[in-house]
Structures are given as structure tokens and as C-alpha cells.
C-alpha positions in Angstrom: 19.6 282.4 -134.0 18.2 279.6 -132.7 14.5 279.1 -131.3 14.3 278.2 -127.8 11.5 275.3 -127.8 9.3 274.3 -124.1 11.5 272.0 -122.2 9.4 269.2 -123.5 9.6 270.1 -127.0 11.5 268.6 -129.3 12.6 269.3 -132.8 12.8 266.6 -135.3 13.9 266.7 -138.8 11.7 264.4 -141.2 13.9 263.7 -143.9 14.2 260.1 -145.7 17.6 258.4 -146.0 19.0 254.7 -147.1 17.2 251.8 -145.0 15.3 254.3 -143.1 11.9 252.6 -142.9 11.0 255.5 -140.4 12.4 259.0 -141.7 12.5 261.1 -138.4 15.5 262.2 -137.1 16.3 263.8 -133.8 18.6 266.8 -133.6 21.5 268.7 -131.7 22.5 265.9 -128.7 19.7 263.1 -130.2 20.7 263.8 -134.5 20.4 260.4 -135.0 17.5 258.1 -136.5 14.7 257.6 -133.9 13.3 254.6 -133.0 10.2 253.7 -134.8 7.0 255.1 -133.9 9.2 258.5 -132.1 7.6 261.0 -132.6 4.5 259.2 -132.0 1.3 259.3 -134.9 -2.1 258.9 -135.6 -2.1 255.1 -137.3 -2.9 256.4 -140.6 -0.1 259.6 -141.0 2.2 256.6 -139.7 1.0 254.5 -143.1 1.6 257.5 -145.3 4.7 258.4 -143.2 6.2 254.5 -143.7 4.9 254.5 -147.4 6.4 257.7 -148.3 9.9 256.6 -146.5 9.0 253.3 -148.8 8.5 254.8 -152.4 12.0 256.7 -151.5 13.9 253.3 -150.5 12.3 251.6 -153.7 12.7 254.5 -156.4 15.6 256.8 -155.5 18.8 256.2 -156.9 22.0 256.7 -154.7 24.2 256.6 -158.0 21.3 258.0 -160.2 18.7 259.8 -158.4 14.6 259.4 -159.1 13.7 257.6 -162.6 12.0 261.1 -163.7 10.4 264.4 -163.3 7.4 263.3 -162.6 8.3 260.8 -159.4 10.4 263.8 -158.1 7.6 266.0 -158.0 5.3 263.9 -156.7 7.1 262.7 -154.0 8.8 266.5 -152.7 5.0 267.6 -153.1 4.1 264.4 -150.9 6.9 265.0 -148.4 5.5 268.8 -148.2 2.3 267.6 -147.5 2.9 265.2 -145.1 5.5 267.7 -143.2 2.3 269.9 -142.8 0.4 266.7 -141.3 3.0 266.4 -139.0 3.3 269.8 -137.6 -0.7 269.6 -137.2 -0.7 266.3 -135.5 2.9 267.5 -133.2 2.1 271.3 -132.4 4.1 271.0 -129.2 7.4 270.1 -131.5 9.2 271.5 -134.0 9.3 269.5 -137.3 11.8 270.1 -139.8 11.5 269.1 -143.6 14.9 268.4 -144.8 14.5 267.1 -148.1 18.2 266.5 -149.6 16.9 264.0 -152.9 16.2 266.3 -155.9 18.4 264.5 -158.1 17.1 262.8 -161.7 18.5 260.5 -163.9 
């Protein structure tokens, strides 16, 4: 069952994918990537927000996945973390963590 959200709510899914310098992602009619800076963010959760979207594009593998255990970890626990930021900064909007890259070589 779906949640009904305020009419200006929105729900986004933060979830990093190939290229995607800016991992949010709208859903149902607007599922595709949003433009940068939508949702809008405090200047520095938009750093850790780019940088997390960064170490993703440099590290993760489409073939092989992350170079270890360790870089997995750290970067779902990162992704968790900032997914909590988000909501805190966004309480009007519903924010989704899909995270899809648990692969390892």
C-alpha cells in the first residue's frame, strides 16, 4: 500500500548509478535523474552527497563490483548515514535509500 504524501511532497530515491554526479532520483511520473541541486541541500550535505556519488563512479566496478570488503562497507554505511542527513534536512519529503551495489570482486 502506498503512502499518500502532502501535495507538495515529494518522494525521491537517493541511489547512485553510472555518471550520476548527483544520485537523486525522482519517482512514479518524475523516475528519472533530477537535475542537480533537486532536492535542494545545505552546501555541505551537497559536498558529502557529490563525494559519496564520486567514490561510487571512481571505485565501483560495473563488471567487477567494489575492490573489497572494506570499501563496500564503508561506503553502504556512508550512504546510510547520509540517507538519515537527508531525511533530517527534507522532513517534508520522502527519501528513499535504494542501494543496488553490494557486489565485490
Amino acid at each position: 500500500m502506498a503512502i499518500a504524501l502532502p501535495l507538495s511532497a515529494m518522494r525521491y530515491r537517493l541511489m547512485n548509478d553510472y555518471s550520476a554526479d548527483w544520485p537523486f532520483w525522482g519517482d512514479g511520473e518524475d523516475a528519472g535523474l533530477c537535475a542537480a541541486g533537486t532536492p535542494a541541500l545545505p552546501a555541505d550535505l551537497e559536498a558529502d552527497i557529490r563525494a559519496w556519488a564520486a567514490c561510487f563512479n571512481d571505485q565501483f566496478s560495473w563488471e567487477y563490483g567494489w575492490p573489497d570488503e572494506e570499501t563496500t562497507a564503508a561506503h553502504k554505511a556512508e550512504g546510510e548515514r547520509l540517507h538519515r542527513c537527508v531525511q533530517r534536512a527534507l522532513p517534508e519529503h520522502d527519501i528513499v535509500l535504494n542501494y543496488w551495489e553490494r557486489s565485490v570482486r
